[in-house]
C-alpha positions as CSV (number, residue, x, y, z in Angstrom):
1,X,0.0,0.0,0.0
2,X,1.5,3.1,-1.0
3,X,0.8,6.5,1.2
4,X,2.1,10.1,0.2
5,X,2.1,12.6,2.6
6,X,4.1,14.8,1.2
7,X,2.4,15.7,-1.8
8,X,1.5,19.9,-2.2
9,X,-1.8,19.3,-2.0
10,X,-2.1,17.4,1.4
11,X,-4.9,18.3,3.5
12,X,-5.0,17.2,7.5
13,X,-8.2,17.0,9.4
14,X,-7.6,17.1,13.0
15,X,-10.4,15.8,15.9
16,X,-10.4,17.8,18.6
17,X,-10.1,21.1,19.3
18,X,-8.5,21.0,22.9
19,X,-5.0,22.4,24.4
20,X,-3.1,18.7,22.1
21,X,-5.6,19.8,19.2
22,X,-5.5,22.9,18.7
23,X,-1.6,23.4,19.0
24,X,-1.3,20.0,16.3
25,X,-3.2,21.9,13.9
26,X,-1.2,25.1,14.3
27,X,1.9,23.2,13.8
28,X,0.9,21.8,10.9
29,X,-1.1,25.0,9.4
30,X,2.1,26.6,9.9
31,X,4.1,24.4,7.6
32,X,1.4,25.3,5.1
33,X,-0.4,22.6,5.0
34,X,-4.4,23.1,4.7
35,X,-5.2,22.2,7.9
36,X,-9.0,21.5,9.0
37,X,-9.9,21.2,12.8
38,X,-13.6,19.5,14.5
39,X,-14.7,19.2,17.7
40,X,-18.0,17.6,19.2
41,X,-18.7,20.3,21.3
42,X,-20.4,23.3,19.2
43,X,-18.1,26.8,19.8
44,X,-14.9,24.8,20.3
45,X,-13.5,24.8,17.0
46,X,-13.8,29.1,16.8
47,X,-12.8,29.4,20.0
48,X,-9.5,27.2,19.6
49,X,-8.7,29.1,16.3
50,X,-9.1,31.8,18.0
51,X,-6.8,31.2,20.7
52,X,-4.4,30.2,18.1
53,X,-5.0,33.5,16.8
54,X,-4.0,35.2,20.0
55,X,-1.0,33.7,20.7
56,X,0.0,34.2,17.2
57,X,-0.3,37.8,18.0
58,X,2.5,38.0,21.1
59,X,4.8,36.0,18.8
60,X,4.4,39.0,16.9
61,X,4.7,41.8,19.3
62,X,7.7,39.9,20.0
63,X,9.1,40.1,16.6
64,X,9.2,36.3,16.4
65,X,6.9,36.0,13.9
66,X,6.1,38.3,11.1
67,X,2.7,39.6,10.9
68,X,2.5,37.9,6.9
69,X,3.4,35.0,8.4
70,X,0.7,35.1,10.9
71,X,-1.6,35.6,8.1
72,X,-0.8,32.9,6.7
73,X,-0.9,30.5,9.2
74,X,-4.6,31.3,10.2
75,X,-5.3,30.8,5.8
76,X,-4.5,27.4,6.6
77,X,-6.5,27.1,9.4
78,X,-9.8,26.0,9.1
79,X,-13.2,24.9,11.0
80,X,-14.8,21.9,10.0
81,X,-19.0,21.8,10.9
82,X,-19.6,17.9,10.3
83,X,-17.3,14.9,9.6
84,X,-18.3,14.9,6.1
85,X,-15.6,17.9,5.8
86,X,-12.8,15.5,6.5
87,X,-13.3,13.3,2.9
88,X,-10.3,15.8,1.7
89,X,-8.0,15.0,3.8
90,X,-5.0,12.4,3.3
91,X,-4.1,12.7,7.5
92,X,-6.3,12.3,10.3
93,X,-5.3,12.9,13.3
94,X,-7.1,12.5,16.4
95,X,-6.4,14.0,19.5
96,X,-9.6,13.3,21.4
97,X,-10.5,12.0,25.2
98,X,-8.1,9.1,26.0
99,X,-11.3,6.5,25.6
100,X,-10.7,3.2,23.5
101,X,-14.4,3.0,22.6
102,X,-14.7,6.7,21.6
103,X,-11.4,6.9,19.5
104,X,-12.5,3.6,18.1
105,X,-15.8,4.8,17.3
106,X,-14.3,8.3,15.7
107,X,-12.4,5.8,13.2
108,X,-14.5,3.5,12.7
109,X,-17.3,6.6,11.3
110,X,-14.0,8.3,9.6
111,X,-13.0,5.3,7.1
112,X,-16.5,5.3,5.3
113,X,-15.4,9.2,4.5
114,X,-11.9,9.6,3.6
115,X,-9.9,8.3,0.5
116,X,-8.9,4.6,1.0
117,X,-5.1,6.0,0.9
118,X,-5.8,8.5,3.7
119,X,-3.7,7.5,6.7
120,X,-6.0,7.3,10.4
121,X,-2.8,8.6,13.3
122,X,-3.9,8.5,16.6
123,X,-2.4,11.1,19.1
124,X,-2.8,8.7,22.2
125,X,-0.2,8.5,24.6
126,X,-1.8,5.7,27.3
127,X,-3.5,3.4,24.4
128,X,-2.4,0.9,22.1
129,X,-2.4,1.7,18.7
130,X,-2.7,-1.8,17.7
131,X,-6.3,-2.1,20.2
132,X,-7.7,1.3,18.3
133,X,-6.9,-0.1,14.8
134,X,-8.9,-3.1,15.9
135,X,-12.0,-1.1,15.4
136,X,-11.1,-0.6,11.7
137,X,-12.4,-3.0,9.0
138,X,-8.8,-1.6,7.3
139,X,-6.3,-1.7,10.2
140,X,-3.3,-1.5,8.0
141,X,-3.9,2.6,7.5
142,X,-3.6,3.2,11.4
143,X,-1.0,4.3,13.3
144,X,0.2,6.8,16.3
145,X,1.3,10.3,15.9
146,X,2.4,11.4,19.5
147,X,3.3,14.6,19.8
148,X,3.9,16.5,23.1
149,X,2.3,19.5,25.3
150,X,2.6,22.4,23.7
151,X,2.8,21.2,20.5
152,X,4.2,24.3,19.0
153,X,7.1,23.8,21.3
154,X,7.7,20.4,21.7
155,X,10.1,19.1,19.3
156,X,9.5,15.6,19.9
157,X,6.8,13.2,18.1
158,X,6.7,9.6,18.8
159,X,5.6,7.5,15.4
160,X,4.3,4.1,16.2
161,X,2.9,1.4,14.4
162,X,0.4,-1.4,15.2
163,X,1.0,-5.2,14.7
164,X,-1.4,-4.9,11.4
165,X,0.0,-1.3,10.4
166,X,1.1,-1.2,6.3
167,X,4.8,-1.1,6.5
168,X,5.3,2.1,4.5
169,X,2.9,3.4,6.8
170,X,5.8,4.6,9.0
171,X,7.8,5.9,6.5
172,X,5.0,8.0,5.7
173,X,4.5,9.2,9.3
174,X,8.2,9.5,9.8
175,X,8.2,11.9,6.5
176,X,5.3,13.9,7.6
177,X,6.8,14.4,10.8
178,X,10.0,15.9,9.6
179,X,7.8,18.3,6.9
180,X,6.2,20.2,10.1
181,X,9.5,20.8,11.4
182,X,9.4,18.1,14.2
183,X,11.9,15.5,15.4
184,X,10.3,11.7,15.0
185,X,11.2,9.0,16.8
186,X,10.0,5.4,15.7
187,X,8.4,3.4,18.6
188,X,7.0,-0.2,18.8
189,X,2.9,-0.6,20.0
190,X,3.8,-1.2,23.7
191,X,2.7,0.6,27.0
192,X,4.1,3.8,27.6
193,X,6.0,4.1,24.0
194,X,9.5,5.8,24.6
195,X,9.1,8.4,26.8
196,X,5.8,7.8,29.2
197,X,8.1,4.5,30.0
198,X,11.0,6.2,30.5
199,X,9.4,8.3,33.1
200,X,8.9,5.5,35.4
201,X,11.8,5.9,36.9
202,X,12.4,9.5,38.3
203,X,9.1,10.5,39.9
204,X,8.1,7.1,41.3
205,X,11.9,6.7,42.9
206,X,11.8,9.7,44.2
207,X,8.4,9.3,46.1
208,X,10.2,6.2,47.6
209,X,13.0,8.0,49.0
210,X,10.8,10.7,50.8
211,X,8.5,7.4,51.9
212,X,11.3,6.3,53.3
213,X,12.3,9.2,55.5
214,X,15.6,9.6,54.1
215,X,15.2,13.5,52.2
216,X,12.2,15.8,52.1
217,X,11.2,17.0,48.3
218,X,13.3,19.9,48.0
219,X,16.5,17.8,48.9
220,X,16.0,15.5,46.6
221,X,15.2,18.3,43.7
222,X,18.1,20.6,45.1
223,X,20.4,17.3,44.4
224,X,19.0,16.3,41.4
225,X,19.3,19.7,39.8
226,X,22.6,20.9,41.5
227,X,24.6,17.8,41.6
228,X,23.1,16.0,39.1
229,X,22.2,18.4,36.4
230,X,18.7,18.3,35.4
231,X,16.7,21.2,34.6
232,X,13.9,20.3,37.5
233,X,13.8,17.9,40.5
234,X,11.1,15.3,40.6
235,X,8.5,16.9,42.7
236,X,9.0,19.8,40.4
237,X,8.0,18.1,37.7
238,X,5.2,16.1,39.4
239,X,4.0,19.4,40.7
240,X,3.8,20.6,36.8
241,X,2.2,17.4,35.3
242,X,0.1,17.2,38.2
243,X,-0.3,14.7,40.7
244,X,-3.6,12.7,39.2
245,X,-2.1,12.8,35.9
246,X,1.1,11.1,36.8
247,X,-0.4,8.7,39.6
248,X,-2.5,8.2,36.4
249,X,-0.1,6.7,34.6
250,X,1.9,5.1,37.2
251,X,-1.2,2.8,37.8
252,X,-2.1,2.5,33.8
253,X,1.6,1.7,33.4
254,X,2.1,-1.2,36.1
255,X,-1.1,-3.0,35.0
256,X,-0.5,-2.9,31.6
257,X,3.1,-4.5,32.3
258,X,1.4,-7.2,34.5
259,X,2.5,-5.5,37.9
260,X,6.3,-5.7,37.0
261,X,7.9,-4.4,40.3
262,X,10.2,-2.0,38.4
263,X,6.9,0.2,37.3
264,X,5.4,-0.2,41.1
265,X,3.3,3.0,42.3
266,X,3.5,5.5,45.1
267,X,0.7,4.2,47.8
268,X,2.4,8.2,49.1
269,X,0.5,9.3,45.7
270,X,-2.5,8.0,45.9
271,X,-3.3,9.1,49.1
272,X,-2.2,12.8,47.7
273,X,-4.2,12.4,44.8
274,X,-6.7,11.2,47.5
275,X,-6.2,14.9,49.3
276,X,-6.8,16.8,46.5
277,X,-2.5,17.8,46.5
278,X,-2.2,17.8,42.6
279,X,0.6,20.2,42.2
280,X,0.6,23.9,40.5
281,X,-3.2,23.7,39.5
282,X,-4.8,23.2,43.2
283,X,-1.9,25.7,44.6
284,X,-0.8,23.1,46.8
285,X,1.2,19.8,46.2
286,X,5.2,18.6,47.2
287,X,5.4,22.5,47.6
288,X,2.7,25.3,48.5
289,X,2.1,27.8,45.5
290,X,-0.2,30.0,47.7
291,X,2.6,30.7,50.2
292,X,5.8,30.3,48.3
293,X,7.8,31.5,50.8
294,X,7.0,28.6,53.8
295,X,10.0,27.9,55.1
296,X,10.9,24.2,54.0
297,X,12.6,22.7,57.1
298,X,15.4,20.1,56.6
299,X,15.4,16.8,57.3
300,X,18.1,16.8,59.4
301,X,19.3,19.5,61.9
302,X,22.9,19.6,61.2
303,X,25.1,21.0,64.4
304,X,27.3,23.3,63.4
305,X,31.1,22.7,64.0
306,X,34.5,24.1,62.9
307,X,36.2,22.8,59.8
308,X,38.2,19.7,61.3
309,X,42.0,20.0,60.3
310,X,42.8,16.8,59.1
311,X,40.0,13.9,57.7
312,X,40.6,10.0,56.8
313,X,39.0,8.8,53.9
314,X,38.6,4.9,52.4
315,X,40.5,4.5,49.4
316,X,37.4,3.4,46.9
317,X,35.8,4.5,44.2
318,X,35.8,8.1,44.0
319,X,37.9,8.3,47.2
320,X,40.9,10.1,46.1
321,X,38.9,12.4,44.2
322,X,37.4,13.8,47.2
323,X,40.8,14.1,49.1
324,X,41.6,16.2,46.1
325,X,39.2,18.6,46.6
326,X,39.4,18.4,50.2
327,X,43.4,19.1,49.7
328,X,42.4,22.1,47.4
329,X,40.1,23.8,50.6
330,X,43.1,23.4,52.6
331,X,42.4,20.4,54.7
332,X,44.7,17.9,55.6
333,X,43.4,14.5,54.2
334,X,44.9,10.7,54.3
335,X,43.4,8.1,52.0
336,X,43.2,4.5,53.5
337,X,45.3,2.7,55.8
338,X,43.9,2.8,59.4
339,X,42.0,5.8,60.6
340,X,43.8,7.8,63.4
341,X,41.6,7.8,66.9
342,X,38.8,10.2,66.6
343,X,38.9,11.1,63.6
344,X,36.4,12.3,60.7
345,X,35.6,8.7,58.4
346,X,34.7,9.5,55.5
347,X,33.5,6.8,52.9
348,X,32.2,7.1,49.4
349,X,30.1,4.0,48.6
350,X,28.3,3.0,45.4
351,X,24.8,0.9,46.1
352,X,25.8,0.6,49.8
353,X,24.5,2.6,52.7
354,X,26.6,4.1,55.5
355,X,26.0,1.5,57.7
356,X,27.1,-1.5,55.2
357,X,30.3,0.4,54.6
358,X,31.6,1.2,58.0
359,X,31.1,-2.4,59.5
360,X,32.4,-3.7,56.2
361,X,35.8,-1.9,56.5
362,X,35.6,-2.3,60.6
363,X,35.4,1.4,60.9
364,X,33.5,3.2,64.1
365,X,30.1,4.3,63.1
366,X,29.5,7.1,65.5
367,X,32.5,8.5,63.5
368,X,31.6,7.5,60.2
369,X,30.0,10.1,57.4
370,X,29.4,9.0,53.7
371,X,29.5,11.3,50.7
372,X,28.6,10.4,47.1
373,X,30.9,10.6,44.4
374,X,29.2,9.1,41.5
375,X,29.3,12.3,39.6
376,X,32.8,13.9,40.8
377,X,30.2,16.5,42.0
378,X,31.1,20.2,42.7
379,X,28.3,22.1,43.3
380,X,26.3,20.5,45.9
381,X,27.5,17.2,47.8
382,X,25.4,14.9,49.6
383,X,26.4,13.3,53.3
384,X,24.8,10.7,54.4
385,X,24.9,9.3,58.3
386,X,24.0,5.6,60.1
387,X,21.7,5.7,62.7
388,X,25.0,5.7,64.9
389,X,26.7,8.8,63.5
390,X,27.2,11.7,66.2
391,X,26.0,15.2,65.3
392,X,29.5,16.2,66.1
393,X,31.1,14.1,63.2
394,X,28.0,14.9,60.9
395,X,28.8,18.4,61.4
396,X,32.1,18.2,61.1
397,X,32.1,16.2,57.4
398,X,29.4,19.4,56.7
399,X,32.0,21.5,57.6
400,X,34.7,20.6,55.9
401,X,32.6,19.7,52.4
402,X,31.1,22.9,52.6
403,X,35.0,24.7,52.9
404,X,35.4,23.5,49.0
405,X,32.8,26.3,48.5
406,X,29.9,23.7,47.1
407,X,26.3,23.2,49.3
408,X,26.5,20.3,51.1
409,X,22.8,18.2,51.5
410,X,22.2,15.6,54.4
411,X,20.3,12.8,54.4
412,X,19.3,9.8,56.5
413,X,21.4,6.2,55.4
414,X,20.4,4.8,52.3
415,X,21.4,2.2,49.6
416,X,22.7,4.9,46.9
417,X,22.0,7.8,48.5
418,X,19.5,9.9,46.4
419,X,21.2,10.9,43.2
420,X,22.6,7.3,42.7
421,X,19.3,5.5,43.0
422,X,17.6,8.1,40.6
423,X,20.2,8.1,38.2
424,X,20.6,4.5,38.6
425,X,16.4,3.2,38.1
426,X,16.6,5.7,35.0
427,X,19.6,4.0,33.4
428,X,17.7,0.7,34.1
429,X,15.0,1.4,33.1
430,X,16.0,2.8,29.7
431,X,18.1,-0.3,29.0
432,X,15.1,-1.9,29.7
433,X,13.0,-0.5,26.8
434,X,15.9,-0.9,24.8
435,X,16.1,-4.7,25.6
436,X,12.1,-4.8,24.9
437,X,12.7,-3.1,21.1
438,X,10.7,-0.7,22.0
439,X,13.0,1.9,20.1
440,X,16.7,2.3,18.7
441,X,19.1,2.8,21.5
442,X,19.8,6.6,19.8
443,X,16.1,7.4,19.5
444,X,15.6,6.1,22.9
445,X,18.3,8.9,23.7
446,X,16.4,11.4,22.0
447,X,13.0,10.5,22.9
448,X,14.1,11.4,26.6
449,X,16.4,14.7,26.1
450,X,13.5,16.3,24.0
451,X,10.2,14.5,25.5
452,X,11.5,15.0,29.0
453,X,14.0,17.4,28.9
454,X,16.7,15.5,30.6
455,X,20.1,16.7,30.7
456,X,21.1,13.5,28.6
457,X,19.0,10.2,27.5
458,X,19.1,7.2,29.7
459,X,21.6,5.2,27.7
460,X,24.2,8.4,27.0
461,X,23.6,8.4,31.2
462,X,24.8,5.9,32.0
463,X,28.2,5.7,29.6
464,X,28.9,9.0,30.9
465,X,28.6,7.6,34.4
466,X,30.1,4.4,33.8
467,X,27.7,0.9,33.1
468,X,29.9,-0.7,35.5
469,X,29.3,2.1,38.2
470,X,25.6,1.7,37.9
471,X,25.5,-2.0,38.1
472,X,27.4,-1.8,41.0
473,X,24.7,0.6,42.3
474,X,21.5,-1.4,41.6
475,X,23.6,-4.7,42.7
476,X,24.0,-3.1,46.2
477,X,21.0,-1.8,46.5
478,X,19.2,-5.0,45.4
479,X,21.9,-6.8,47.9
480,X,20.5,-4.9,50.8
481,X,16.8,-4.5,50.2
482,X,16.1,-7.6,48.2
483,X,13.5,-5.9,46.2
484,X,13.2,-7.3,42.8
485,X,12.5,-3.3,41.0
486,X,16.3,-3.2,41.6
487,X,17.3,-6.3,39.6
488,X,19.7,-4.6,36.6
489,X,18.9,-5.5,33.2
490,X,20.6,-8.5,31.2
491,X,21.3,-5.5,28.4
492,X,22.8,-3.6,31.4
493,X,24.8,-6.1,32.9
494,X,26.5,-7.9,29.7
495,X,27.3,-4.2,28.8
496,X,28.5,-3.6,32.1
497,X,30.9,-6.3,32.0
498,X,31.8,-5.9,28.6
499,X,33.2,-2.3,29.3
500,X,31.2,-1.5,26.0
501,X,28.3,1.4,25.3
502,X,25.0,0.9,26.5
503,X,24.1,1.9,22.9
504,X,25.8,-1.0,21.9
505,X,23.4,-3.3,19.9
506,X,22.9,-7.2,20.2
């Protein structure tokens, strides 16, 4: 079956005129292509174009856009009353309510009007392509067109194909992607896609952490965006999505996988949810928009002390390291051997918590402080104590840490501290969809830098980390715990152990 979507002439019909709708339609209108938009609800459709219209205007007043090319823009935009309208078009696109029945139903009424070479694209982002087609006497012409909120900004758009799609029908998709100035990515008909799977790593590891006592949410987005380098913590960006959308999808997500522990929800989230806390569009969620400036106490209270003149630290990974920074603040530092009596341990473990590493290399506990080192970091470190760790000793690791001029973050003993389990699960996780085909290793990459803005994708992560150093971090932590969402993948591991890319194919 042959499709052409790049032909002059091409006309695009999209259903639905909502926030996803509306800004398809202008992306496409403004590549020039005669665009037609319908919606169900009567006044939708003008008052969509119209705020297409409006914002068109401030790109203007800007001098972003010219006021021509406004013009035309909006000549390519156009209402459709009644399906009927559509039997131009050569793309639909459907960017209605995430309901099987009602997308099926839209498609279903929609292949007794268009041409029998028009392509049906679904903009769903929970569904499976493959289930909507299934409504479709001709399933072969149906595929997904993700594209992401707003789509005037949002670079990204996931292409996927059903088990019973046409095989050119991706080309096609993949071609009409790149002609509205969009960057595809081609995805296999599975839960989630690229980038709603790749997600289920940061926000639902994070909630564990704060279940567990060992940071509150702003620690854990202070780390992540000072010492790891994303753009926003976790509760930041659950805060954005909203917390019903994400717990959402957490739940959609670890029943359509059959409940594999990797994708487990936050029982912390639902009760939220529960509450009413969704984030920036109740006013109140991990942080409180109506009184932005409520003090956000830590969680714990650090006693002060005097920078300690000289500090023993174990010669592992990412010990010497933090002697040399240490040495560069002016504090005297020896690297293994035997600690001198009373003196400030310091210990740098991957995977392992505090308390692990101090009886491990027979050290005293009460004297014992870990810091992590995964990522050489210099703007804000993160100690962590055992439950035996003084407040003098704690005090006096802050001390000297905070002497090398960076912000210094502590937090209650964990396996992996908090950067290393979040950077960790999201490595994992996206060797995971690459083990499962789900995409190329590269678009996988991409899918994540420009669907969720992360500094780089999951498989560029962890080379730049080191595969081995993140094994060793999900091996400890599923040492300790036992929990089975911390097994590393098979893709990870014989990468791992190969000292080879994680982009490295089979």
């Amino acid at each position: 079956m042959s499709f052409d979507l790049m032909k002059s002439d091409l006309v695009v019909a999209v259903f639905g005129a909502g926030t996803m709708g509306r800004g398809i339609a202008q992306v496409c209108a403004q590549a020039g292509i005669e665009t037609l938009l319908y919606d169900a609800r009567a006044g939708a459709v003008d008052e969509a174009i119209g705020a297409v219209g409006q914002g068109l205007d401030g790109q203007v007043a800007k001098g972003r856009m010219t006021a021509d090319a406004k013009a035309a823009l909006m000549n390519k935009l156009k209402p459709m009353a009644v399906l009927e309208d559509a039997k131009r078009a050569g793309l639909i696109i459907e960017a209605i309510v995430e309901d099987l029945s009602v997308k099926r139903d839209l498609f279903s009424k929609l292949e007794a009007i268009v041409a029998p070479d028009a392509i049906l694209a679904t903009n769903t982002s929970s569904l499976s392509v493959t289930e909507i087609a299934a409504g479709c006497s001709r399933p072969e012409r149906v595929g997904g067109l993700h594209f992401f909120n707003p789509p005037p900004v949002m670079k990204l758009v996931e292409v996927i194909a059903g088990l019973r799609s046409d095989p050119s029908l991706t080309d096609a998709l993949v071609a009409l992607t790149k002609r509205i100035a969009k960057s595809p990515i081609v995805a296999t008909d599975t839960p989630g896609f690229v980038v709603n799977h790749a997600g289920r790593a940061y926000g639902p590891e994070a909630l564990r952490i704060v279940a567990q006592g060992i940071a509150s949410p702003r620690e854990v987005d202070e780390l992540m965006k000072e010492a790891a380098g994303f753009r926003m913590g976790p509760f930041e960006l659950l805060d954005l999505i909203g917390g019903d959308v994400t717990h959402a999808v957490m739940e959609s997500m670890y029943g359509r996988y059959y409940e594999e522990p990797m994708y487990q929800p936050s029982a912390q989230m639902a009760t939220r949810v529960a509450a009413g806390l969704h984030g920036r569009k109740s006013g109140v969620g991990f942080y409180d928009y109506k009184n932005a400036d409520a003090p956000s106490p830590p969680t714990i209270t650090v006693v002060r002390q005097p920078v300690p003149t000289a500090v023993w630290i174990a010669d592992e990974d990412g010990g010497r390291e933090l002697a040399t920074a240490l040495e560069a603040a002016g504090i005297k530092t020896s690297v293994g051997g035997v600690p001198a009596k009373d003196s400030l341990c310091l210990v740098t473990p991957l995977g392992e918590d505090c308390t692990s590493v101090a009886l491990r290399l027979k050290l005293d506990p009460s004297r014992v402080v870990a810091v992590d080192m995964l990522g050489r970091f210099s703007k804000r470190y993160t100690v962590m104590k055992n439950p035996l760790t003084t407040a003098e000793t704690l005090g006096s690791a802050i001390a000297a840490l905070g002497a090398t001029g960076a912000a210094v973050t502590a937090i209650n003993d964990s396996t992996g501290f908090v950067t290393q389990r979040l950077l960790a699960m999201i490595v994992n996780v996206g060797t995971r969809i690459a083990e499962l085909r789900v995409a190329a290793p590269d678009d996988i990459d991409t899918a994540v830098e420009l669907g969720l803005n992360y500094p780089k994708g999951p498989l560029a992560l962890g080379d730049a980390v080191g595969a081995a150093r993140v094994l060793a971090v999900l091996d400890g932590m599923f040492a300790l715990t036992h929990d089975p969402k911390y097994r590393a993948t098979p893709w990870l591991r014989r990468r791992a152990v190969l000292g080879v890319s994680l982009k490295t194919p089979d």
